[in-house]
C-alpha positions in Angstrom: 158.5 -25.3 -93.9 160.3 -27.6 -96.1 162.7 -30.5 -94.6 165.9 -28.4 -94.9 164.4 -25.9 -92.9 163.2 -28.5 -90.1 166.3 -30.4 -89.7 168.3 -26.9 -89.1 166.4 -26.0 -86.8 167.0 -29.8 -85.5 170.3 -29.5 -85.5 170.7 -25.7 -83.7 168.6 -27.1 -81.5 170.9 -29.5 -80.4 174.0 -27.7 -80.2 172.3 -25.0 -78.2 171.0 -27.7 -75.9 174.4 -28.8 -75.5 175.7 -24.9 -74.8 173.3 -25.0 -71.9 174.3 -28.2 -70.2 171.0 -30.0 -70.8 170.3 -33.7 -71.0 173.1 -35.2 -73.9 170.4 -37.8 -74.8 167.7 -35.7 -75.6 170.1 -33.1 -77.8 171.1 -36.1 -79.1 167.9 -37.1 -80.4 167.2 -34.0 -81.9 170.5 -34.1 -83.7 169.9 -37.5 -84.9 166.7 -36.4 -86.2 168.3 -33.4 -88.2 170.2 -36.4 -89.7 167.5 -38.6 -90.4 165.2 -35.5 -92.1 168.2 -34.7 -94.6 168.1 -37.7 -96.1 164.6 -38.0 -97.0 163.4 -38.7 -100.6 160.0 -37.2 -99.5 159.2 -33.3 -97.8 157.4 -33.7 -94.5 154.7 -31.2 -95.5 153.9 -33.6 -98.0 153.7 -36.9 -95.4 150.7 -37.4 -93.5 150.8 -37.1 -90.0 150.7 -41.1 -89.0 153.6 -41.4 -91.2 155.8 -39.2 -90.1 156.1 -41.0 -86.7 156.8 -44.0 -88.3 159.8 -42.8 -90.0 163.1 -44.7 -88.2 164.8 -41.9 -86.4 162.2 -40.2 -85.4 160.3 -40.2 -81.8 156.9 -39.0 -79.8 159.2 -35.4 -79.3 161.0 -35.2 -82.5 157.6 -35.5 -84.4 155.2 -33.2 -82.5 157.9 -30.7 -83.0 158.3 -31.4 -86.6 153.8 -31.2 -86.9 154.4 -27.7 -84.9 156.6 -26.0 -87.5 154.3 -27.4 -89.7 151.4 -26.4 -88.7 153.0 -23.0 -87.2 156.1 -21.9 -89.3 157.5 -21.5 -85.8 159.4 -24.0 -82.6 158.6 -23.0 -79.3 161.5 -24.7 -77.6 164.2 -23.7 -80.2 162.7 -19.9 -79.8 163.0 -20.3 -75.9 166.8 -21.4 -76.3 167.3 -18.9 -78.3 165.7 -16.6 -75.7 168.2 -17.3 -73.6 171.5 -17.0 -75.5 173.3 -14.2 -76.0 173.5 -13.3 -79.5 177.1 -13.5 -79.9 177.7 -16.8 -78.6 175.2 -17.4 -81.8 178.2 -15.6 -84.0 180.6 -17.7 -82.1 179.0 -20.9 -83.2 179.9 -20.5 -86.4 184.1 -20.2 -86.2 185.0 -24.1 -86.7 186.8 -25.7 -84.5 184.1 -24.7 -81.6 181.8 -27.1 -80.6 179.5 -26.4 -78.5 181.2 -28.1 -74.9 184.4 -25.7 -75.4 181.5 -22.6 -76.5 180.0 -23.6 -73.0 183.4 -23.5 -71.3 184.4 -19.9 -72.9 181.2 -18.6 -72.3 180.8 -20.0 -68.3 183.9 -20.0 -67.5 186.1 -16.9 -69.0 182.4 -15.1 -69.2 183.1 -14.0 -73.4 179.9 -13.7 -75.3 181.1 -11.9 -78.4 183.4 -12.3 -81.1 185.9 -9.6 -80.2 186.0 -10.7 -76.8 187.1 -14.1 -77.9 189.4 -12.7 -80.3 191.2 -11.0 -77.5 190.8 -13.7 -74.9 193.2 -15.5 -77.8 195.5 -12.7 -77.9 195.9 -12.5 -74.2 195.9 -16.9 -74.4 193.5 -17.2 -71.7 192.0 -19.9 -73.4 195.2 -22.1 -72.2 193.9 -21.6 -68.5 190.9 -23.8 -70.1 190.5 -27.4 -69.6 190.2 -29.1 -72.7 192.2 -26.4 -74.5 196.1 -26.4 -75.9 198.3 -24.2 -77.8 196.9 -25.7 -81.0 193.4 -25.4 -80.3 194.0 -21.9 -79.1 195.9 -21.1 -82.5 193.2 -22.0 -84.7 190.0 -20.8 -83.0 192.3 -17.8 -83.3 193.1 -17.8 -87.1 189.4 -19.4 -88.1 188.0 -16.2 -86.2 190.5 -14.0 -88.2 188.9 -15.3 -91.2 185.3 -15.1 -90.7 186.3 -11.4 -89.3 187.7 -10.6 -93.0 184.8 -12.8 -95.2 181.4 -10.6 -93.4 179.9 -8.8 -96.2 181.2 -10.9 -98.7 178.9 -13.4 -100.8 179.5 -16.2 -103.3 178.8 -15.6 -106.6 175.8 -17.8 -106.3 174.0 -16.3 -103.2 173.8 -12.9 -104.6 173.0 -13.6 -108.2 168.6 -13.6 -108.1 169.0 -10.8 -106.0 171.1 -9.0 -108.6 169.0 -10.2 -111.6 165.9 -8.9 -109.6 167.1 -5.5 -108.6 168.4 -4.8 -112.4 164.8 -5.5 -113.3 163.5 -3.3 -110.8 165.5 -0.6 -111.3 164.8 -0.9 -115.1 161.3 -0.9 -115.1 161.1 1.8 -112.1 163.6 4.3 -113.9 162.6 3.8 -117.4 163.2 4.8 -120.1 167.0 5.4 -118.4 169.4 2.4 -119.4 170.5 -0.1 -116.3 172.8 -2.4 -116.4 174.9 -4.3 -113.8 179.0 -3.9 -113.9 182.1 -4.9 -111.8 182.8 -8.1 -110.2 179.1 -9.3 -110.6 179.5 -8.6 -114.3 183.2 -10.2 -114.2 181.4 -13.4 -112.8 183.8 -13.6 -109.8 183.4 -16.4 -107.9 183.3 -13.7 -104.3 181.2 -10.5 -104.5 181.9 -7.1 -102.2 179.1 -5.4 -103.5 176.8 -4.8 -106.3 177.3 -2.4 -108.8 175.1 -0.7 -111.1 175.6 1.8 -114.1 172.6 4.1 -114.6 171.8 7.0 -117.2 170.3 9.6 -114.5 170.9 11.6 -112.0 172.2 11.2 -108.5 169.5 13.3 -107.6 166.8 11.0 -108.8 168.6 8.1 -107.5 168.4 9.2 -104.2 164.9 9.9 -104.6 163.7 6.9 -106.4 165.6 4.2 -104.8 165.4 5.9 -101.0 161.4 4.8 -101.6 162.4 1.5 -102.3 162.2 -1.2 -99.1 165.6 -2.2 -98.4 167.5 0.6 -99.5 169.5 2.7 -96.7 172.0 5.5 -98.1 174.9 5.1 -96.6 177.6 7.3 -98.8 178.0 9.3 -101.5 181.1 10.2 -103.6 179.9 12.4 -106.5 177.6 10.4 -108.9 178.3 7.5 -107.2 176.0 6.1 -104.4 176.5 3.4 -102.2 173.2 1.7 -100.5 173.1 -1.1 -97.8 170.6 -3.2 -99.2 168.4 -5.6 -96.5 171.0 -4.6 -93.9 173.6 -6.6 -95.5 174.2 -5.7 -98.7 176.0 -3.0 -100.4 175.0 -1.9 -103.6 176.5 1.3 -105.6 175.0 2.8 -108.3 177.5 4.7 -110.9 175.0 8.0 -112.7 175.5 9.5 -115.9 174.5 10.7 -118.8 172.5 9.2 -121.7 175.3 9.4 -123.9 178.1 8.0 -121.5 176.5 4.8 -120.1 178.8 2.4 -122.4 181.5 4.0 -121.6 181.1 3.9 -118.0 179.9 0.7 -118.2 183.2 -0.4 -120.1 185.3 1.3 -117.3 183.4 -0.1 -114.3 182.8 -3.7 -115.6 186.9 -4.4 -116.6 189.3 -5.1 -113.3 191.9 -1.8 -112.6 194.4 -3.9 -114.6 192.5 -4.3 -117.5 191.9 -1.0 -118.2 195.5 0.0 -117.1 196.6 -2.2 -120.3 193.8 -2.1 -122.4 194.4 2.2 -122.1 198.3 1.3 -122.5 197.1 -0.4 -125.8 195.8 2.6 -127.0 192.1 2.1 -126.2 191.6 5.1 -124.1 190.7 7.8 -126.8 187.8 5.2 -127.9 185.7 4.8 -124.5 184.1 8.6 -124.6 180.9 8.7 -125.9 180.7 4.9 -127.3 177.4 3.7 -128.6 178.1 0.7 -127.7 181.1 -1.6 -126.0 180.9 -3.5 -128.9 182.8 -0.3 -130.7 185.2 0.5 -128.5 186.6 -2.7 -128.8 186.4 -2.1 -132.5 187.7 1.5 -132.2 190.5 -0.1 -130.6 191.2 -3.0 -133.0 190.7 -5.5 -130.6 187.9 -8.8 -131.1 184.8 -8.2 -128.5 186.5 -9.8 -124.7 183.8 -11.1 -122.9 183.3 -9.4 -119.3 184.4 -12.4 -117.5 187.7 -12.0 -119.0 188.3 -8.9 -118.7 190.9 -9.2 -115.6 193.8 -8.0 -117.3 195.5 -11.1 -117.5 196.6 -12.0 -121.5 193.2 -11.5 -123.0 193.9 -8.2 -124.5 196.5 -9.7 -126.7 194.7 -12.9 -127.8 191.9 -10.1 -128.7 194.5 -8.4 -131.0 195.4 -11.7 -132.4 191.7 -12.8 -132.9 192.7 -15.9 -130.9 190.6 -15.4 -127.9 188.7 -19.1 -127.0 185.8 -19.8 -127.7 184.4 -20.2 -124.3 182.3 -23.1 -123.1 178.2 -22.5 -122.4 176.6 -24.7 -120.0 174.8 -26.2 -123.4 178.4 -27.7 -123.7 178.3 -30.3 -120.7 177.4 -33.8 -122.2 177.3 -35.9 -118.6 177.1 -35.6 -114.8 180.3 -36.5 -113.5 180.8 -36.8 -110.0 177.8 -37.4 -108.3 176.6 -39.1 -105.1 173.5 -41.7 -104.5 172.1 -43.2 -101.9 174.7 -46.0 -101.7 176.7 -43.5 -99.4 175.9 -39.7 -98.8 173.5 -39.0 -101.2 169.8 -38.2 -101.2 168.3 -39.9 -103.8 168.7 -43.4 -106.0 171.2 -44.8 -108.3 167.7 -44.9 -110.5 166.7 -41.7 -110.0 169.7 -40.2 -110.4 170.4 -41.9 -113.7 166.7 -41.2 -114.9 167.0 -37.6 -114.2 170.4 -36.9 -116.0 168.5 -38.5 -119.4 165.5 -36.5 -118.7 167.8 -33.6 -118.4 169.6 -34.4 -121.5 172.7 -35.6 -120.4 174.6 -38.8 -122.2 175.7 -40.7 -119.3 176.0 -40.1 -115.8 179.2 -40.9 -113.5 178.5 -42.5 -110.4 181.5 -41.8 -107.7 179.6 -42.8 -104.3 182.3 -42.1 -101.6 185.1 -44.8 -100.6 185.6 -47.2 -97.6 187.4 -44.7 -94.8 184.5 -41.8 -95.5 183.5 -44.0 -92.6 181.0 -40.9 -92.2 179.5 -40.6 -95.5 178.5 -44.4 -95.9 181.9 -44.9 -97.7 181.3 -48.1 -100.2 183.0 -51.3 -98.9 184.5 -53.9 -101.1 181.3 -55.8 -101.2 179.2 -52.6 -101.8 181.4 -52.0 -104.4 180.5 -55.1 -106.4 176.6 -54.9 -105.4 176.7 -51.6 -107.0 178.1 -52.1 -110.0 176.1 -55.7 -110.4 173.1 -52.9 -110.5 174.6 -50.4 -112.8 174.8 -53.3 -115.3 171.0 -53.9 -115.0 170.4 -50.3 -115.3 172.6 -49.8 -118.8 170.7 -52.7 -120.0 167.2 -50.5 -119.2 168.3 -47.2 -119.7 170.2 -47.5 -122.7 172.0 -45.9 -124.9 171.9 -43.4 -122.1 175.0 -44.8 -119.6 176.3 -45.0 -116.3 179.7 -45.6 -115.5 181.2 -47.4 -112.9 183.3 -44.6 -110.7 184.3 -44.3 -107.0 185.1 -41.0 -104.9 188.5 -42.6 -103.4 189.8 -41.1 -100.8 193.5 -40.0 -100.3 195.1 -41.5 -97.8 197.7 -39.9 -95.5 200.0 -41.6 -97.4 198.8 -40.9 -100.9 197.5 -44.1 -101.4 194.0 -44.7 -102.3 191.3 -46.4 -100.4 191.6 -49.7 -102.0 193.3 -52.7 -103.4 194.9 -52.1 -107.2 192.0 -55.2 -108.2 189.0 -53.2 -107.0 190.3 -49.5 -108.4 190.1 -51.7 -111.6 187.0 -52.5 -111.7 185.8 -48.8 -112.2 186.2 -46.8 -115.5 187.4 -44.0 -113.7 188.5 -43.3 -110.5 188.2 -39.5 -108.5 190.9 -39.0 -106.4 190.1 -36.6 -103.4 191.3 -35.7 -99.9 189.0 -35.5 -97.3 190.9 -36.2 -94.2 193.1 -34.3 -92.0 192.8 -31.3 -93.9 195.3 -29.4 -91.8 198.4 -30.4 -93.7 201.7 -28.5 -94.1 202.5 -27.6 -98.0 205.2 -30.4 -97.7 202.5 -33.2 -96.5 199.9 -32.2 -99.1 202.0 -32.3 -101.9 203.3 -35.7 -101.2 199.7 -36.8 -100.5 198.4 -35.3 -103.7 202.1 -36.1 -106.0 201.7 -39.9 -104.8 197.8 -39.9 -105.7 198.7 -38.5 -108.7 201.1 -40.9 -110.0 198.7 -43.6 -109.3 197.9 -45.5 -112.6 194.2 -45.7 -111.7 193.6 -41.9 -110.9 191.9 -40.7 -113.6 190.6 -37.3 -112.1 192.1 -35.0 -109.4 188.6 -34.5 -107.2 188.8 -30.4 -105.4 192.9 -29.8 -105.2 192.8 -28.2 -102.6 189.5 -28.8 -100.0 188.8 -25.1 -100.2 185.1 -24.2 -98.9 184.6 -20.6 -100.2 184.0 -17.9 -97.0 184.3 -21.0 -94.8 187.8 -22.4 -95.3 191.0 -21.8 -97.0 191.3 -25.2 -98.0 195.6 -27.0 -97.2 198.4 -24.9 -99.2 199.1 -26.6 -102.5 202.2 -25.5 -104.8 199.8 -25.7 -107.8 202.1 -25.2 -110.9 203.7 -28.5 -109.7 200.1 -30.2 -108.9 199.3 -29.5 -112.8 202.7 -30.2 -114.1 202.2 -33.7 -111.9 198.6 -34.3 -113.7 199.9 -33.5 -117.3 203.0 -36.1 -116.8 200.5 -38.9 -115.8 197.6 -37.6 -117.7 195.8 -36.7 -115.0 192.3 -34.4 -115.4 191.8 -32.5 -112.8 188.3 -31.4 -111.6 186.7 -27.6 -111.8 184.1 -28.8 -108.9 181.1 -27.1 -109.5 179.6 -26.6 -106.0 179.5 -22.7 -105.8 180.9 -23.3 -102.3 184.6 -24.7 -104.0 184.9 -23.9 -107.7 187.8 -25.6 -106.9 190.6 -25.6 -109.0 190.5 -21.3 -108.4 190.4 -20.7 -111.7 193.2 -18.1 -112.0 195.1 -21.3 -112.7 192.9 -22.7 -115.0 194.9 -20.7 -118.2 198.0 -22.4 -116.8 196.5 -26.0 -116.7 195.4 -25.5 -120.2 198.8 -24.5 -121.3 199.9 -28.1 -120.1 197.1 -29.5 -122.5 195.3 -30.6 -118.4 191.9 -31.9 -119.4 189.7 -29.8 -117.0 186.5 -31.8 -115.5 183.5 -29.4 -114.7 181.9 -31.9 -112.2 179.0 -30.4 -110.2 180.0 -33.4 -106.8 176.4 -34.1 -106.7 174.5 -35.2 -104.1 170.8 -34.8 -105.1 169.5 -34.6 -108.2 168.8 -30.8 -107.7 173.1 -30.9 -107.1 173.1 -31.2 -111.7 172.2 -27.0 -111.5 175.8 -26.8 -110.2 177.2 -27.3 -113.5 176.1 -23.6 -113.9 178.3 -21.8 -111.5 181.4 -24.5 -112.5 180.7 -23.4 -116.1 180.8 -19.2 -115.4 184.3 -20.0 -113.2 185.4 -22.2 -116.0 184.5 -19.6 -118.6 186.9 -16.7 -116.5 190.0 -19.6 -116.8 189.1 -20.0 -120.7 187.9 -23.5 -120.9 186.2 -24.3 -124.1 184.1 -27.6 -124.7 187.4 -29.3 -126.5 189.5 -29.2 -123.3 186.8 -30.1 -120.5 186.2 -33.9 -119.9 182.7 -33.4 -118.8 181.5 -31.9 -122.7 183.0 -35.3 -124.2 180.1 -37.3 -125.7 179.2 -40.5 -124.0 181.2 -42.4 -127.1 184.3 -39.8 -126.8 184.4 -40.6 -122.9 184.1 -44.5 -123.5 187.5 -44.5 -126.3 189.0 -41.7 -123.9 188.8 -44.2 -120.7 189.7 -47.3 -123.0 193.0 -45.6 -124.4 193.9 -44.3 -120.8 193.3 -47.9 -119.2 195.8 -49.4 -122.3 198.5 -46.6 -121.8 198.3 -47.6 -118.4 198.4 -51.4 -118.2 195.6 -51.7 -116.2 193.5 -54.7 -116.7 190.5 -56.3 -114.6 
């Protein structure tokens, strides 16, 4: 069991000791252990025993457990809480806005234990008669229940993607010498996936047959020679059959988006997808340059194919330097040194190092003197590590008023400065775009950090006029970030195309906070490709030299001196 695994189960354990009314120092210490076991540089299976109770944080209780899910793969007491509670007040602990005193007081006092009853308990506003609970409060468990209710059986991009790279295998080698080949949104590289879809030269008949053997797969429709499966029990996978001689041509028609193929058909296209060898030539049929699945969305793509104009879209080989990226100095799990190290060994140029501001009070935000003690030992390191650099960058926080977290003669100290919001998130349109305009206009914000606080499935993120955000950032030369955590790919990139139109520097920034937190870059580079970045117009592809001149120029346009 690695140390992820142990401080979630830390950390349920807590909450669910809380649910039950038990002692609030003892949850306590289990939470504060979950806390403690995050930040680790080293895995507990790898400690030896002595040690591990001689890590600060962690105490005679806290460590027995941790040496039983060791030893075990299991934890006694978490399993006995778990026991005891009723599985849906386990679904209710994931709506935000619930902690687990007010899941305590729904559950004891109004006696709901599921989702739907909680729902309707909202409905009917009997969680007014609760102490503790307003109109507000009432409103949002309301909405943030909504919302997970609409997001089950959906999955990011990322969380589905071994699992559709392993099944195409399988299916491959298992239906042989048949073609397979995976189409639709997976193909599209869209950033949420419905299902899994898969084009395959056989018959329904054999698919049924074939993948009915398979563990995992239940058949849970059919719709002529398409099948749909629930795969694991969560899943759902369809499988499109056909013949030998049609599988690029269904392929072609299940990979492009319904408008796509309404316009590429409009374009005259449609007499040259039966019976293609290839997709390659029904493109060429059609006298249109090769589109790339991910653009395929039926946005302009079809004409800049006509044109021969279409980008040429950035590749993860593209990205030059980390930017973006947390250390140990606030939130982050492992050294300025190792982090630096890493990105060299990696390949990367430089490495920017924007640790989290003063008022991220809860992330080890960087006070004034932090600030300087830092970037005395980024000096030292560019004097060890060089030519490979880091530069001096800060995670500023926007403040309610759009100011940034701190004086103009520290923001100049840094070559570049991410502005982000991470604050009272629950802002009207009107209050986030004077927050974000005022940011924006700031002479030392260099790069617009997740526009809008969107976490994928989780939350919507505060309502942003974004044509007026970009046109802001191209005024005052302002790159805004493509943050690479599959979790925000945040700008969406549907407005990517728009940005680029502005001549917006994009930023594909993976917000790193380990070194494993670089893979990122991945999932911001397939959401990047969809908008039509190339390596000219994203920040993060400059080379170490092209940054440098890039951040001198900006600094002299801008008057700022140190």
């Amino acid at each position: 069991m690695d140390n992820n695994s142990i401080a979630d189960n830390f950390s349920l354990l807590s909450k669910l000791m809380d649910i039950h009314g038990e002692n609030s120092f003892k949850a306590k210490s289990f939470a504060s252990a979950a806390f403690t076991i995050e930040k680790l540089p080293t895995q507990l299976k790898e400690t030896s025993r002595d040690d591990i109770f001689r890590i600060k944080g962690i105490g005679e209780s806290t460590g027995k457990s941790i040496l039983e899910m060791l030893d075990t793969n299991s934890f006694t007491l978490l399993e006995n809480y778990l026991n005891i509670t009723p599985p849906g007040i386990m679904e209710i602990m994931k709506i935000k806005g619930l902690g687990p005193k007010k899941i305590a007081t729904i559950w004891k006092e109004l006696e709901v234990e599921s989702m739907g009853e909680l729902l309707y308990a909202c409905n009917e506003n009997r969680l007014l008669l609760l102490k503790g609970f307003g109109e507000k409060t009432q409103d949002n468990v309301r909405q943030n229940i909504e919302f997970y209710l609409s997001n089950r059986n959906r999955f990011l991009f990322a969380e589905v993607e071994e699992i559709a790279h392993t099944l195409e295998k399988q299916l491959q080698q298992l239906l042989a010498p048949a073609p397979v080949a995976l189409t639709g949104a997976f193909r599209r590289q869209e950033v949420i996936i419905d299902e899994l879809e898969l084009v395959i030269a056989t018959t329904p008949d054999i698919l049924r047959q074939q993948l009915a053997a398979l563990p995992g797969f239940t058949l849970t429709d059919s719709q002529g020679h398409n099948l749909v499966w629930k795969y694991n029990d969560k899943l759902n996978v369809v499988t499109h059959a056909c013949e030998k001689e049609d599988f690029y041509s269904l392929l072609f028609s299940t990979t492009g988006s319904a408008t796509f193929m309404d316009k590429f058909n409009a374009a005259g296209g449609a007499s040259h997808i039966k019976n293609a060898l290839s997709e390659e030539a029904i493109f060429s049929g059609a006298g249109i340059a090769f589109i790339p699945p991910c653009l395929r969305e039926g946005l302009n793509e079809i004409e800049l194919a006509r044109q021969q104009q279409l980008p040429q879209l950035i590749t993860r080989a593209d990205i030059k330097g980390i930017v973006h990226s947390h250390s140990q100095w606030s939130d982050g799990v492992d050294t300025l040194e190792e982090m630096a190290i890493a990105a060299r060994d990696q390949g990367f140029e430089y490495l920017v190092l924007s640790d989290h501001s003063r008022s991220a009070f809860y992330a080890n935000g960087l006070s004034i003197e932090r600030v300087i003690a830092q970037q005395e030992q980024i000096d030292e390191l560019n004097k060890q590590l060089a030519p490979f650099r880091i530069f001096k960058s800060i995670e500023a926080d926007i403040l309610n008023d759009g100011s940034l977290d701190y004086p103009d003669e520290i923001l100049a100290r840094f070559d570049l400065v991410i502005a982000s919001v991470h604050s009272n998130l629950k802002m009207t349109e009107e209050k986030a775009m004077a927050r974000l305009l005022k940011a924006i206009e700031n002479p030392y914000t260099t790069i617009l950090g997740h526009m809008t606080g969107r976490l994928l499935l989780s939350r919507n993120g505060y309502p942003v006029n974004h044509k007026t955000i970009i046109d802001a950032c191209a005024e005052h030369g302002v790159a805004i970030e493509l943050n690479a955590h599959p979790r925000r790919l945040d700008i969406d990139w549907t407005w990517i195309p728009y940005a680029l139109e502005k001549k917006v520097l994009i930023s594909i920034d993976p917000d790193a906070h380990s070194i494993q937190g670089y893979r990122d870059i991945y999932y911001g580079t397939l959401a990047a490709q969809k908008g039509g970045v190339t390596k000219a117009n994203n920040l993060s592809s400059f080379s170490v030299d092209m940054l440098d001149v890039y951040l001198q120029e900006r600094k002299k346009q801008k008057n700022i001196l140190l």
